[in-house]
BALOKOL-807731 format. One record per residue: residue in three letters; x, y, z of N, C-alpha, C, CB in turn; residue number from 1. Coordinates in nm, 3 decimals. Glycine has a CB too. Layout:
// residues N
  aa      nx      ny      nz     cax     cay     caz      cx      cy      cz     cbx     cby     cbz   i
 ALA       X       Y       Z       X       Y       Z       X       Y       Z       X       Y       Z NUM
...
***
This chain:
// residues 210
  aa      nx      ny      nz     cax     cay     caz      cx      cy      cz     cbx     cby     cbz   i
 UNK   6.195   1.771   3.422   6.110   1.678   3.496   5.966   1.702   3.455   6.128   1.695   3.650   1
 UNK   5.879   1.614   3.376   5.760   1.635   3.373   5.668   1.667   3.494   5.726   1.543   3.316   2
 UNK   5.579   1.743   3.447   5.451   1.759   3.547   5.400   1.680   3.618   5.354   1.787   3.501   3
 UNK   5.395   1.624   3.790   5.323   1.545   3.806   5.231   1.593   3.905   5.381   1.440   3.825   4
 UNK   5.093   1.537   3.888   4.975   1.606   3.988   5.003   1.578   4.096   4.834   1.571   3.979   5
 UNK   4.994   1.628   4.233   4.993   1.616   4.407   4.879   1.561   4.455   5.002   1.754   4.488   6
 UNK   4.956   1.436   4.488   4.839   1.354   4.559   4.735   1.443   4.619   4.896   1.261   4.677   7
 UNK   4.619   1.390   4.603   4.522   1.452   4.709   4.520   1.443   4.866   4.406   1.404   4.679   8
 UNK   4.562   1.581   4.875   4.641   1.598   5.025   4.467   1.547   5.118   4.726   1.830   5.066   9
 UNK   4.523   1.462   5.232   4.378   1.417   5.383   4.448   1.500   5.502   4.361   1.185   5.456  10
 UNK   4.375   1.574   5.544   4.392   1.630   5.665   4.381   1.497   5.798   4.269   1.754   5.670  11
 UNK   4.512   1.500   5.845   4.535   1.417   5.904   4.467   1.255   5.889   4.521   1.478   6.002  12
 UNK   4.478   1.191   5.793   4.386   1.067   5.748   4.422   0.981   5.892   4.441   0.975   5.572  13
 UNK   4.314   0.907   5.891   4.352   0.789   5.979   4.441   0.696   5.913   4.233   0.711   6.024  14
 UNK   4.493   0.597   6.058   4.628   0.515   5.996   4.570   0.415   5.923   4.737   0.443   6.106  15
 UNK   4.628   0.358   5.819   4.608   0.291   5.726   4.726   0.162   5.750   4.613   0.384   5.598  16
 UNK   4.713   0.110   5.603   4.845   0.034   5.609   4.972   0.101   5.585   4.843  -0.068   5.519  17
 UNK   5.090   0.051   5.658   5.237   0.117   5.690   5.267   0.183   5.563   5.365   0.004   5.733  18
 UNK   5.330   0.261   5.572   5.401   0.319   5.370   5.508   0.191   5.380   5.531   0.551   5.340  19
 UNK   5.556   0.151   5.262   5.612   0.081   5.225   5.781   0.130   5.295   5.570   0.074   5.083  20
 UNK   5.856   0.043   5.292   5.969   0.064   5.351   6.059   0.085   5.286   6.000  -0.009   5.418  21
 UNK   6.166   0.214   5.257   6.158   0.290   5.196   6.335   0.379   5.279   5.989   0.343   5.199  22
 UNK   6.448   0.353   5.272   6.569   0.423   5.331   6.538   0.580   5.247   6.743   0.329   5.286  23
 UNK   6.579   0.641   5.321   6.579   0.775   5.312   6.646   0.796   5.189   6.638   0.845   5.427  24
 UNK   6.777   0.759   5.159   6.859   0.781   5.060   6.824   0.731   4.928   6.970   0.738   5.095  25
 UNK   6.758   0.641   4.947   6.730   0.582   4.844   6.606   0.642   4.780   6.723   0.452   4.872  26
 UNK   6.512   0.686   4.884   6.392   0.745   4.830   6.387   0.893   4.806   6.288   0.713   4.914  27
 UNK   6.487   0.975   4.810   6.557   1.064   4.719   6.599   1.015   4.582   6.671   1.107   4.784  28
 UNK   6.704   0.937   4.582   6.705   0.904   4.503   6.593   0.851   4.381   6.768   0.860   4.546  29
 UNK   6.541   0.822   4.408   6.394   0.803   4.305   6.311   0.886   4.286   6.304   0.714   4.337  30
 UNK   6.309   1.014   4.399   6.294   1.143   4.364   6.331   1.209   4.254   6.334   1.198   4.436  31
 UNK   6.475   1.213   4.276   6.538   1.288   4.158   6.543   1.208   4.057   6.671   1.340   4.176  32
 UNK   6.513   1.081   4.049   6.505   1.045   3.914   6.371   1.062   3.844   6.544   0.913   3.904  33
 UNK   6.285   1.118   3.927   6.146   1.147   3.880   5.996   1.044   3.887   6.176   1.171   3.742  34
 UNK   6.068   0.971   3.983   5.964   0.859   4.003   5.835   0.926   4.082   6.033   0.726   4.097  35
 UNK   5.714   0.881   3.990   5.608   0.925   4.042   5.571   0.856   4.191   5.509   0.907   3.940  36
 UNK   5.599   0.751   4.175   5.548   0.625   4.292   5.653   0.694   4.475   5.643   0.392   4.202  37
 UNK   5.740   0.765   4.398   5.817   0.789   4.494   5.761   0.928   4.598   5.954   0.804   4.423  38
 UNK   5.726   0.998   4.451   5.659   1.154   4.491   5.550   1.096   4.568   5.596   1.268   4.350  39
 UNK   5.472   0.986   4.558   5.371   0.966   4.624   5.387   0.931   4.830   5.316   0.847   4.528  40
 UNK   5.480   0.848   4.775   5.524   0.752   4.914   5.577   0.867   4.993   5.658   0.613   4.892  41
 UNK   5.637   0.981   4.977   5.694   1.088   5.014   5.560   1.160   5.109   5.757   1.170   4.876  42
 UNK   5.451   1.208   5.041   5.350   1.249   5.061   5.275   1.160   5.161   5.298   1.270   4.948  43
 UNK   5.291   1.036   5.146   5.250   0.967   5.267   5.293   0.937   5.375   5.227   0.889   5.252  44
 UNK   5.426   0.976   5.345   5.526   0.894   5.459   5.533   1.058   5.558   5.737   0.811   5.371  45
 UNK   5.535   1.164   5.509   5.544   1.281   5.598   5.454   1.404   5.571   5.681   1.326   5.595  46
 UNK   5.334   1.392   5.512   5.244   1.485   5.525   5.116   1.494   5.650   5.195   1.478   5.401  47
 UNK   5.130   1.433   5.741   5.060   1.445   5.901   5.155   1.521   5.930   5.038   1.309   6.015  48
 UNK   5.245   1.482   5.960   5.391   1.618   6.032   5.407   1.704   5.960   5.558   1.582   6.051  49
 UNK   5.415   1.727   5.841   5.422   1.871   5.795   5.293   1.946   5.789   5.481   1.877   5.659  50
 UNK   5.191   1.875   5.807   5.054   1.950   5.801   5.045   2.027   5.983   4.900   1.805   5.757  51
 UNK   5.098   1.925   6.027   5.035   1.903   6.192   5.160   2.055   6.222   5.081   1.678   6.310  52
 UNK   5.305   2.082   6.174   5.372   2.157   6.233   5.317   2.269   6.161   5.510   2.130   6.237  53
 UNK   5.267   2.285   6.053   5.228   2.412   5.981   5.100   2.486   6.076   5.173   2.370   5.811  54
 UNK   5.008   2.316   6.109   4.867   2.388   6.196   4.922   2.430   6.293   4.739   2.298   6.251  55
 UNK   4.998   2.419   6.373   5.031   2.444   6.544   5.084   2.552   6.506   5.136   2.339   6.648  56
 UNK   5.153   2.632   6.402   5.187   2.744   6.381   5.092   2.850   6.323   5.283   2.728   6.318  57
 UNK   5.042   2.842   6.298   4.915   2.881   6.196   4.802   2.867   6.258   4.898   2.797   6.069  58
 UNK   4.773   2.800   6.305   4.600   2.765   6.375   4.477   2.781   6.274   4.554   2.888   6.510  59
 UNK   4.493   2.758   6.172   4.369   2.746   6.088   4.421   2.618   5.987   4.327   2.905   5.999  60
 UNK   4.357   2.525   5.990   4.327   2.398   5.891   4.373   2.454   5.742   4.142   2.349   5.890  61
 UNK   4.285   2.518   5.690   4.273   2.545   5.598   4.439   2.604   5.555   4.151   2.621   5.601  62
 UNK   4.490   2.724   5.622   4.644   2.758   5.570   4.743   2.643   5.603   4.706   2.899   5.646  63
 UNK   4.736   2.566   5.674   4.792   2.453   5.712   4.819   2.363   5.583   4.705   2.389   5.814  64
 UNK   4.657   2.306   5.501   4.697   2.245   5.392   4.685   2.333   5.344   4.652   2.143   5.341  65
 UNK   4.718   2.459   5.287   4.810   2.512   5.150   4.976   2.522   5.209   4.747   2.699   5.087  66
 UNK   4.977   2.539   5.293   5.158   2.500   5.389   5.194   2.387   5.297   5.157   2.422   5.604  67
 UNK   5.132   2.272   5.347   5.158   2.135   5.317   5.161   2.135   5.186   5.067   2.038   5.368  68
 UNK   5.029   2.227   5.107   5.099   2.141   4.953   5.171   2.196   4.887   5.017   2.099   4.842  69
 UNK   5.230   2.332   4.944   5.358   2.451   4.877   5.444   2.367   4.911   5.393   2.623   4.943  70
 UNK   5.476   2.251   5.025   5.646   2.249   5.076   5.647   2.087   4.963   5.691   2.222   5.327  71
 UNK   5.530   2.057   4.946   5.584   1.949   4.864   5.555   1.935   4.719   5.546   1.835   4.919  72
 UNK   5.514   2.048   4.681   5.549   2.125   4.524   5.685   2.159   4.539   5.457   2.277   4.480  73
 UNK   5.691   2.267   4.658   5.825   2.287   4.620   5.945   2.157   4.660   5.860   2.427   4.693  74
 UNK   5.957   2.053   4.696   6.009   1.989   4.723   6.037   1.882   4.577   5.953   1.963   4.840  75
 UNK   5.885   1.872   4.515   5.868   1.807   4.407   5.980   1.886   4.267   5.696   1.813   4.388  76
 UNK   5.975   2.038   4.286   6.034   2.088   4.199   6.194   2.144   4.231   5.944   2.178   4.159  77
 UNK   6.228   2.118   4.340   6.357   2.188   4.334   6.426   1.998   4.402   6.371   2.384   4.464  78
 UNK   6.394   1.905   4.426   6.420   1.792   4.452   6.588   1.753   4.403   6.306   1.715   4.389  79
 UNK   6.609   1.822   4.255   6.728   1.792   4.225   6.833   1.844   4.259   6.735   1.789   4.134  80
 UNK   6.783   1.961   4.330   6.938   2.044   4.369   6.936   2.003   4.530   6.941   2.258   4.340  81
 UNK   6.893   1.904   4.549   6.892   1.831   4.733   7.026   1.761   4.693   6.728   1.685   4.801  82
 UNK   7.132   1.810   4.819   7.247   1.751   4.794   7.244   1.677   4.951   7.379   1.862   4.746  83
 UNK   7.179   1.658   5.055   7.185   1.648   5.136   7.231   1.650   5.303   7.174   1.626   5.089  84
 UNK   7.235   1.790   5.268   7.374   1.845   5.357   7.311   1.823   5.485   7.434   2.024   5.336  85
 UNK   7.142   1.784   5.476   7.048   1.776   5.643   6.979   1.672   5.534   6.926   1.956   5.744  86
 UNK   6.903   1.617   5.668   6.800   1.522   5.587   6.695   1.567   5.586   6.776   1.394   5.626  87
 UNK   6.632   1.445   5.475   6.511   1.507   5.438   6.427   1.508   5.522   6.457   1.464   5.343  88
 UNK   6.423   1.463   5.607   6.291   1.569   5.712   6.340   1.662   5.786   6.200   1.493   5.832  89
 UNK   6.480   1.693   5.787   6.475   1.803   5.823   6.465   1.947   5.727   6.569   1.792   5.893  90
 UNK   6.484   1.908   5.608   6.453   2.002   5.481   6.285   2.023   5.503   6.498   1.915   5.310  91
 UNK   6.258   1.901   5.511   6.124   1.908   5.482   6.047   2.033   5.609   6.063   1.733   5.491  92
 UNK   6.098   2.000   5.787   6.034   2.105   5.872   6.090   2.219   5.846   6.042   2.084   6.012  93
 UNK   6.219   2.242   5.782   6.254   2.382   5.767   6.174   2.451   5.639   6.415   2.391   5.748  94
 UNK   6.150   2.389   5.547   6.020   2.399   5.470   5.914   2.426   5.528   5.989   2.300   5.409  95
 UNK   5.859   2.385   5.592   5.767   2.420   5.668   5.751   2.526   5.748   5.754   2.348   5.720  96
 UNK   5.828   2.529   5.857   5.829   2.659   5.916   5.832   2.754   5.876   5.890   2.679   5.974  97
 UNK   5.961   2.802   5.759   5.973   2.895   5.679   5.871   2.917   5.624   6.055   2.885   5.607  98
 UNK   5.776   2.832   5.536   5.679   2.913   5.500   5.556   2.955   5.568   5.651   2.872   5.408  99
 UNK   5.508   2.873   5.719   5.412   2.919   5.792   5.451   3.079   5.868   5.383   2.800   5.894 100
 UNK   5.579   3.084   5.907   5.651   3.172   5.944   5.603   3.289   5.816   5.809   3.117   5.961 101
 UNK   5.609   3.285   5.727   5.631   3.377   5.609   5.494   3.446   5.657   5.646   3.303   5.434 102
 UNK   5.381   3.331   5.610   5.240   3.385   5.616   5.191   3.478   5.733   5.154   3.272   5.618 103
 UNK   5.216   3.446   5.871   5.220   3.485   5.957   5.229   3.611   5.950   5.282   3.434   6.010 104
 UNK   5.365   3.651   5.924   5.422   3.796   5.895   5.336   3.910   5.795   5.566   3.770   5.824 105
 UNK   5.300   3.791   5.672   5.221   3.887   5.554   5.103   3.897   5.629   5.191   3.821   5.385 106
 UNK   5.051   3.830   5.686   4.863   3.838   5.768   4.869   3.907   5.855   4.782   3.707   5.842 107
 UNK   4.984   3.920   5.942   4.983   4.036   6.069   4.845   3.996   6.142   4.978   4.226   6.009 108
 UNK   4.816   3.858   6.149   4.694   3.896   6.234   4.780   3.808   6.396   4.498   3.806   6.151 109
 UNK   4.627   3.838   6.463   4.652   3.776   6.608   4.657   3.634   6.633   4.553   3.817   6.696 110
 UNK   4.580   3.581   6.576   4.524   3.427   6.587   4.641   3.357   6.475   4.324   3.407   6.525 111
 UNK   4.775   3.387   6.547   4.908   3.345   6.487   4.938   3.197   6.531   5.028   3.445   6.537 112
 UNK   4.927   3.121   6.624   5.031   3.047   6.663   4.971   2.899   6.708   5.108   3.126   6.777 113
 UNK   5.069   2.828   6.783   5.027   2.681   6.826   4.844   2.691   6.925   5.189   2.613   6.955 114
 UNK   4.815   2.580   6.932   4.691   2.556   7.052   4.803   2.477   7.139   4.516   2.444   7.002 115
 UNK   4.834   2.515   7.269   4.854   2.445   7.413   4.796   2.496   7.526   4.985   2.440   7.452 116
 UNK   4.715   2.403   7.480   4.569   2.493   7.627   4.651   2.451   7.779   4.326   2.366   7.637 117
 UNK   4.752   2.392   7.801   4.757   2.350   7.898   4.902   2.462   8.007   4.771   2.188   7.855 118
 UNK   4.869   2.497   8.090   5.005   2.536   8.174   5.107   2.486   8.175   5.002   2.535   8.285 119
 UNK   5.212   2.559   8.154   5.379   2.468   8.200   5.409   2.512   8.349   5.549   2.532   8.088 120
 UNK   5.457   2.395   8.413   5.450   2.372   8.557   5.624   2.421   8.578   5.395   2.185   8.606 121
 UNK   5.650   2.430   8.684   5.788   2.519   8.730   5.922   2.422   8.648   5.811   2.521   8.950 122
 UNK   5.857   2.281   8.612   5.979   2.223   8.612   5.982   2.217   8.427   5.984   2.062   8.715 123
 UNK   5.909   2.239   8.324   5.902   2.274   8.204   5.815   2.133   8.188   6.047   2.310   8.120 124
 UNK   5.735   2.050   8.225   5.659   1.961   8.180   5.550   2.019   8.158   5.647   1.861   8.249 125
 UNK   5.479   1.924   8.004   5.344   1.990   8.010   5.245   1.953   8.066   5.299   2.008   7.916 126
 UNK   5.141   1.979   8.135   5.063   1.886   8.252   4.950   1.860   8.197   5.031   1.950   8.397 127
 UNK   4.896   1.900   8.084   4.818   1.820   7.936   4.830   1.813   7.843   4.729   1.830   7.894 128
 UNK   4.701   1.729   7.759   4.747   1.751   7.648   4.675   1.836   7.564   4.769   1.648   7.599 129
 UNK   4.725   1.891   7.484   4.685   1.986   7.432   4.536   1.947   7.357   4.796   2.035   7.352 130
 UNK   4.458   2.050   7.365   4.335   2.017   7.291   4.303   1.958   7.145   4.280   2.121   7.291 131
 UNK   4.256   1.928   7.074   4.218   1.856   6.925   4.175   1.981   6.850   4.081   1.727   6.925 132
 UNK   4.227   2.048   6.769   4.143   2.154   6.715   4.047   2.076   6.587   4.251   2.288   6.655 133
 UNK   3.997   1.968   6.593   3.898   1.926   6.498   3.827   1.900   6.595   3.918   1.822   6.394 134
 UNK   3.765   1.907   6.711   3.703   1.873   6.804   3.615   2.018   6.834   3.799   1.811   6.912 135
 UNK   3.503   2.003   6.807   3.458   2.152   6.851   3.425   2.192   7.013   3.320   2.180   6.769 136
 UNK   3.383   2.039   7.047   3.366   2.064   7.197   3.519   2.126   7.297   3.313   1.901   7.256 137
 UNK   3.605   2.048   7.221   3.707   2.066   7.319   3.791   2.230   7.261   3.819   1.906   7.316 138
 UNK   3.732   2.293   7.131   3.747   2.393   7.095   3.660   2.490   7.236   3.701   2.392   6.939 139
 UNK   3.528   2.489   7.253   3.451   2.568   7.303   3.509   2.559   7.494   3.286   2.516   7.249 140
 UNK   3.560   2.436   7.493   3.578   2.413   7.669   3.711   2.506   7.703   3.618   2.217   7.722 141
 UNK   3.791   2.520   7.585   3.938   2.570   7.561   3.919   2.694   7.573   4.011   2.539   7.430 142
 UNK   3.870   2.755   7.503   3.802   2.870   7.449   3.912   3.022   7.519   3.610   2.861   7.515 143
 UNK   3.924   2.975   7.658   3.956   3.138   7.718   4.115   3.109   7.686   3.908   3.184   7.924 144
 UNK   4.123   2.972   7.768   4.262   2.930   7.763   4.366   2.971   7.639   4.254   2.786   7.770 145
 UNK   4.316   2.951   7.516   4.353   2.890   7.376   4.390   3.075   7.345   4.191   2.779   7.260 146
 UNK   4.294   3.162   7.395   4.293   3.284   7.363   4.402   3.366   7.425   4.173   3.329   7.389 147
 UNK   4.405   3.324   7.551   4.504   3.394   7.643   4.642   3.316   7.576   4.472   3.362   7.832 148
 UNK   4.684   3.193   7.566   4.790   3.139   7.486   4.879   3.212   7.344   4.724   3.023   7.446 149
 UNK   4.734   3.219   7.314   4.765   3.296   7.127   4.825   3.369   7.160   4.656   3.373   7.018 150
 UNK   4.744   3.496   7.281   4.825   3.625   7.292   4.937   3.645   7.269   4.828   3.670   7.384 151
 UNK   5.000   3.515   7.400   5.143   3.565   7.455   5.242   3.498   7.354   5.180   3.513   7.626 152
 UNK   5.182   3.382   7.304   5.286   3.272   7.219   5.309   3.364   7.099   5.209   3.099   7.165 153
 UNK   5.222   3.521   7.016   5.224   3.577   6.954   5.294   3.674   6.976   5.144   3.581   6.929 154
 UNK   5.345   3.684   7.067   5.493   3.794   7.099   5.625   3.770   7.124   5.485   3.868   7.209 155
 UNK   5.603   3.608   7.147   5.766   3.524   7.150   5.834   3.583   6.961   5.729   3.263   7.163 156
 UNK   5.955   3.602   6.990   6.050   3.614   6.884   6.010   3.453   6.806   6.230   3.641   6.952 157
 UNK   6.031   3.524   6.695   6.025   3.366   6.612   6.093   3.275   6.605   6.023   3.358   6.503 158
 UNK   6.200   3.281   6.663   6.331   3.136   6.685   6.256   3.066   6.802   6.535   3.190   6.751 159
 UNK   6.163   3.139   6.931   6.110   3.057   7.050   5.996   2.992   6.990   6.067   3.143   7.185 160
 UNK   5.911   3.089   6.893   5.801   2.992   6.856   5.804   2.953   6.803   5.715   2.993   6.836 161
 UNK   5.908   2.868   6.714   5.955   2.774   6.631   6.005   2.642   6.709   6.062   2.839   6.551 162
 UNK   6.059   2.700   6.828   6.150   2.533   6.897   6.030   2.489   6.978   6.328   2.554   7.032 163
 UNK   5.945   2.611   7.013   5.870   2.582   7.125   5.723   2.488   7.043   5.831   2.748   7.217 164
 UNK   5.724   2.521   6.947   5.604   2.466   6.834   5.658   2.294   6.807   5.611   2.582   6.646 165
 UNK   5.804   2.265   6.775   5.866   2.170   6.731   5.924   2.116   6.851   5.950   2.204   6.628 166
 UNK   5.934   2.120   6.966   5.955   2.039   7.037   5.815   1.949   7.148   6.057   2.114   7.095 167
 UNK   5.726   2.099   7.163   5.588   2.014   7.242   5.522   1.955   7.171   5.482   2.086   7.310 168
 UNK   5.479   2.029   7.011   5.335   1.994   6.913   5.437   1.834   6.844   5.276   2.178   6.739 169
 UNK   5.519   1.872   6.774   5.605   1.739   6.693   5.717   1.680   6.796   5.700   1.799   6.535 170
 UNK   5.766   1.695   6.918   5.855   1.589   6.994   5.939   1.591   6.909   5.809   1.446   7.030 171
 UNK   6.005   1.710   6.855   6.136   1.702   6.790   6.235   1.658   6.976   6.183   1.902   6.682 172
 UNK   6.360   1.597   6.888   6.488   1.638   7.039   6.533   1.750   6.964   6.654   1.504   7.093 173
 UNK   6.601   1.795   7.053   6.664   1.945   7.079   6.739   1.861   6.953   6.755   2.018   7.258 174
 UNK   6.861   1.786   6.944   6.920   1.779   6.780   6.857   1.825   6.641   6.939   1.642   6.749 175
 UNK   6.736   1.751   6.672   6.672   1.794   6.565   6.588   1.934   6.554   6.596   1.694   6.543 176
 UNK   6.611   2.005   6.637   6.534   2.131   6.592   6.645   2.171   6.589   6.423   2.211   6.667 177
 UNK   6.731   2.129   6.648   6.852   2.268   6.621   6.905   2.241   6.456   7.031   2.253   6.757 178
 UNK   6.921   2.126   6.384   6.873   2.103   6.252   6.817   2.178   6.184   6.809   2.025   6.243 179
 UNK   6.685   2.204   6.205   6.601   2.281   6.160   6.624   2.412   6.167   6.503   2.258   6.205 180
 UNK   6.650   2.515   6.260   6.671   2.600   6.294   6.866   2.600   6.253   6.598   2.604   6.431 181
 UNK   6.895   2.546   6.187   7.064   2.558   6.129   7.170   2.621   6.320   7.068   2.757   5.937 182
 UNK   7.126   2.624   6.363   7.160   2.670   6.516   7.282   2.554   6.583   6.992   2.663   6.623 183
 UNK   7.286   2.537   6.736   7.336   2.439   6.821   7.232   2.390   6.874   7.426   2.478   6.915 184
 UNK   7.235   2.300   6.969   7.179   2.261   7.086   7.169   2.311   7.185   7.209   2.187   7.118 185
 UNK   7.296   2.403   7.221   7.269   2.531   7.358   7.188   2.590   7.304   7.386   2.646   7.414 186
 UNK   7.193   2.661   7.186   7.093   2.775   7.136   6.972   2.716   7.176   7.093   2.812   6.971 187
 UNK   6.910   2.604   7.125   6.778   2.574   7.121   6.729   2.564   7.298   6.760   2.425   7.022 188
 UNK   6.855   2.518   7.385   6.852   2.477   7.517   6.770   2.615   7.588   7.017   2.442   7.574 189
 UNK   6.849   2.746   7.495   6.829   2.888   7.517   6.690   2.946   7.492   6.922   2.959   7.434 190
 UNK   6.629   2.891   7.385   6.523   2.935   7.313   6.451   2.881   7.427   6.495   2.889   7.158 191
 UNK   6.396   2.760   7.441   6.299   2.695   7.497   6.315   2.713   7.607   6.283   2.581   7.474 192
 UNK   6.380   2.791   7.698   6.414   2.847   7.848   6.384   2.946   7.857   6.535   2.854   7.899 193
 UNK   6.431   3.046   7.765   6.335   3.190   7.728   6.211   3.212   7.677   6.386   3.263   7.642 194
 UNK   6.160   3.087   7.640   6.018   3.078   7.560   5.922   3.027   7.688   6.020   2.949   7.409 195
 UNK   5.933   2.928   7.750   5.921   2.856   7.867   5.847   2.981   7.978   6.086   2.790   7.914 196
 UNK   6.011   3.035   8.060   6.005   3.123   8.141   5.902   3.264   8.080   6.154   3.147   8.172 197
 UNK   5.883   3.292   7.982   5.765   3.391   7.942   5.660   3.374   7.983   5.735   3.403   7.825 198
 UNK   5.619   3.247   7.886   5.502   3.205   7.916   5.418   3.140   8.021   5.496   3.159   7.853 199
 UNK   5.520   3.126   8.102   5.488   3.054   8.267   5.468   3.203   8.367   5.668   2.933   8.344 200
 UNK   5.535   3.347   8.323   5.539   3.446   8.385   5.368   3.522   8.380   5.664   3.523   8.322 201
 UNK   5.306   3.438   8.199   5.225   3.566   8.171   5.070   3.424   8.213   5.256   3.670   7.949 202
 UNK   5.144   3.297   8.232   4.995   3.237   8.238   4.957   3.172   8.377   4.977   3.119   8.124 203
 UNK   5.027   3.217   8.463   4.952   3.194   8.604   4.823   3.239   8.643   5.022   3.246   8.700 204
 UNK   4.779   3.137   8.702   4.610   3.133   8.734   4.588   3.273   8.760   4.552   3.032   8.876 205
 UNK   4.440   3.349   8.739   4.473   3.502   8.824   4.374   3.485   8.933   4.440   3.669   8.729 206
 UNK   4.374   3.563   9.032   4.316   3.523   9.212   4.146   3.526   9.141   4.362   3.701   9.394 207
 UNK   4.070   3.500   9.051   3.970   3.513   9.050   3.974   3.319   9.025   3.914   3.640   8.951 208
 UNK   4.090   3.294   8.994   4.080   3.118   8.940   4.112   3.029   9.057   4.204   3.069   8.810 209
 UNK   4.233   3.124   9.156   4.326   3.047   9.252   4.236   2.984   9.331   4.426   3.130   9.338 210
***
């Protein structure tokens, strides 16, 4: 397969006109036959979600798009041995995770994980929405919240901060993360109940807020 350059990745671009319409199967297929036009439409059609699940895992912009343009190099180069045993977006978030997951581990730092500035209430709804991390104001208003979050979301096992990243930040359904995660649907039912109940234990108001 010749060399082809990677679109110039936009951090989250505004919406434009629709990508062209485009069946899944088929636009593999023009993948593996090496169509440039295809590598492109690919890049348009799912690089906000793979950027957006890499940032909520990662929390820095910047490792986010090198996330994004490793999973679709590597996607660009191993494209032919896709037999489709999951689809391609779900190749594509398990791509993803796996490699934000990776970095994580090699950086060992703290400032690991999603922004959800907001509390989960007894019944697992989230009661906002999560802050804009391109927003500096709503960075600085966040500020304690976002910190106390990192902490704890940075000690969940990595199967919770994976469903828990892909079901609030991307609105996966439980099918589809359990996809991702090669798992069931109880499992994931499991994860996000054990991920949930943590983080509702460690982020109650403290009597200086009540």
């Amino acid at each position: 397969m010749p060399t082809l350059p990677l679109p110039a990745f936009q951090r989250c671009p505004p919406p434009a006109r629709p990508a062209p319409a485009c069946p899944e199967a088929e636009l593999v297929a023009q993948l593996q036959r090496g169509s440039e036009a295809a590598f492109r439409l690919l890049v348009e059609r799912y690089q906000n979600r793979i950027y957006r699940t890499a940032l909520a895992l990662l929390r820095s912009p910047e490792e986010a798009e090198d996330v994004a343009q490793e999973v679709f190099v590597e996607v660009y180069q191993t494209i032919g041995r896709f037999r489709s045993e999951a689809s391609l977006t779900t190749w594509l978030y398990q791509l993803a995770t796996s490699r934000a997951l990776k970095n994580l581990r090699r950086a060992r730092t703290k400032k690991r994980f999603a922004y959800f500035t907001s509390l989960l209430s007894p019944d697992n709804r989230v009661l906002h929405e999560p802050a804009d991390h391109e927003h500096p104001q709503a960075q600085l208003e966040s500020q304690e919240q976002v910190a106390v979050l990192l902490a704890h979301l940075a000690r969940l096992p990595d199967q919770q901060q994976v469903a828990f990243t892909l079901r609030h930040e991307q609105e996966l359904s439980y099918e589809q993360i359990a996809a991702v995660l090669t798992t069931t649907v109880p499992a994931v039912e499991s994860l996000l109940f054990r991920a949930r109940k943590t983080l509702r234990a460690h982020l109650q108001p403290s009597p200086r807020h009540a």
